[in-house]
VEXVEXPA-700270 format. One record per residue (C-alpha): residue number from 1; x negated, y, z negated. Coordinates in nm, 4 decimals. Example, Ala and Ser with C-alpha at 12.3 -4.5 7.8 and 13.67 -1.06 7.14 Angstrom:
<rs>
    n         u         v         w
    1   -1.2300   -0.4500   -0.7800
    2   -1.3670   -0.1060   -0.7140
</rs>
This chain:
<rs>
    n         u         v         w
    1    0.4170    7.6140    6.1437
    2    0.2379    7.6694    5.7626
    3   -0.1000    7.6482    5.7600
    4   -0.1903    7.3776    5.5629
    5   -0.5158    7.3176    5.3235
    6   -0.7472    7.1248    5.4595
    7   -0.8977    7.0004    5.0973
    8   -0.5429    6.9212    4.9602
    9   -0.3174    6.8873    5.2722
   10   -0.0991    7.0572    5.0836
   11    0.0736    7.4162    5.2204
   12   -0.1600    7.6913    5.2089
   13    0.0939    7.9027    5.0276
   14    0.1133    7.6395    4.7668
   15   -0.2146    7.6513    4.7027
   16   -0.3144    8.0012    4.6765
   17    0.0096    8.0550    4.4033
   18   -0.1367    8.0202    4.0549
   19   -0.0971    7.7200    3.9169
   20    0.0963    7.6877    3.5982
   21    0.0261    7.4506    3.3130
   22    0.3361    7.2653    3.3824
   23    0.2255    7.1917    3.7523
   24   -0.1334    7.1135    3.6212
   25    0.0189    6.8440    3.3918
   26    0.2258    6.6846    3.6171
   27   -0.0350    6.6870    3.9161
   28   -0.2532    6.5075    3.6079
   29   -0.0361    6.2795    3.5216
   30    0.0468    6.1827    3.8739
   31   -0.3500    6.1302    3.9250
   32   -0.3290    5.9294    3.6090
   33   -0.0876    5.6904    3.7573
   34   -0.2782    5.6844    4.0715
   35   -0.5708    5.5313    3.9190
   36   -0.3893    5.2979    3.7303
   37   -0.2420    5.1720    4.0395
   38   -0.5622    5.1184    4.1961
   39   -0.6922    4.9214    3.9088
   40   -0.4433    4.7445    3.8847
   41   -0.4114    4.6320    4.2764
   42   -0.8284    4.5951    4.2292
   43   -0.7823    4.3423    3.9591
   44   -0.7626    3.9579    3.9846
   45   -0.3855    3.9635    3.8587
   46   -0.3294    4.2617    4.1721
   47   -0.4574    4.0810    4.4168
   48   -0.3195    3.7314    4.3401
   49    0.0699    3.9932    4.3500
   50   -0.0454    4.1232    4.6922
   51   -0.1357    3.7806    4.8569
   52    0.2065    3.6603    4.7475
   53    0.3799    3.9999    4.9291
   54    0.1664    3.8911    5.1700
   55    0.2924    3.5296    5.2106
   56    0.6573    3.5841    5.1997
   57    0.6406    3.9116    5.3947
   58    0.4637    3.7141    5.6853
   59    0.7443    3.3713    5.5888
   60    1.0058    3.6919    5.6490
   61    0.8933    3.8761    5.9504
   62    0.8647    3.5603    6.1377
   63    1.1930    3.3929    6.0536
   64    1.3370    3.7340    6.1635
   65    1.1431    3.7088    6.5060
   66    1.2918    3.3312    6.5301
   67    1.6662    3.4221    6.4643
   68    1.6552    3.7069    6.7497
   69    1.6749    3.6083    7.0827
   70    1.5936    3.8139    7.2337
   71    1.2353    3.8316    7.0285
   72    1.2232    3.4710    7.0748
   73    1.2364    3.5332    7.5043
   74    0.9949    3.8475    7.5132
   75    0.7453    3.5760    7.3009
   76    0.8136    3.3344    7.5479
   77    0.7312    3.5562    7.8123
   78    0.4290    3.6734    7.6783
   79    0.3091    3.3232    7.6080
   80    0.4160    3.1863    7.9478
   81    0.1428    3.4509    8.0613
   82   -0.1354    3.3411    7.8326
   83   -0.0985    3.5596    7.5383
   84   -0.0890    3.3805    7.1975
   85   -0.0583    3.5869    6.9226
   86    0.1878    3.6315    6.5544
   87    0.3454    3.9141    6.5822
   88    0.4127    3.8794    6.2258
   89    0.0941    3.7658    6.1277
   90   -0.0369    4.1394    6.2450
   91    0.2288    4.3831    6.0937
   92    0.1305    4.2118    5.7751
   93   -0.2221    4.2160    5.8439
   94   -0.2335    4.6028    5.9120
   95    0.0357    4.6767    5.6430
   96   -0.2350    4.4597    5.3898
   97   -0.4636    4.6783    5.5184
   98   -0.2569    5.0250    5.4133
   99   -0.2456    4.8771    5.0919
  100   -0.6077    4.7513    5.0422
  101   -0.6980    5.1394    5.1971
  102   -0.4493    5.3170    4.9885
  103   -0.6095    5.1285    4.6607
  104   -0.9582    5.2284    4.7332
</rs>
């Protein structure tokens, strides 16, 4: 297996190649667009996009778990035992939560 840079996390042998100014651009401009992305998710306009992802990514996970059965019986099961919970409601929580991470 490569060793891989711990600062980076990219391959060690990428790292310790020089670094041309066409590499150096694009790793730049890629950075560039990183940032932008996090402003942009950070902003009022971002955030009102990701809480209507959010909305009809939750409206679409569930109506998937209601049109499988056999979702609809392992639910059952696990709410004849006690155990309420939305599936869907936490794969889009958590998946929010890669986003809101990822734009930090």
């Amino acid at each position: 297996m490569a060793s891989v840079d711990p600062v980076s996390g990219m391959p060690s042998e990428t790292i310790e190649r020089p670094i041309d100014a066409n590499r150096l651009a694009k790793l730049e401009e890629q950075k560039g667009r990183a940032d932008q992305l996090k402003a942009s998710i950070a902003s009022e306009t971002g955030q009102a996009v990701l809480n209507k992802i959010e909305e009809h990514l939750l409206a679409r996970i569930n109506q998937l778990i209601e049109g499988d059965g056999e979702c609809r019986v392992l639910k059952k099961l696990l709410t004849d035992m006690g155990l309420t919970f939305s599936a869907g409601e936490m794969a889009v929580k958590n998946l929010m939560r890669l986003v809101a991470k990822k734009g930090q």
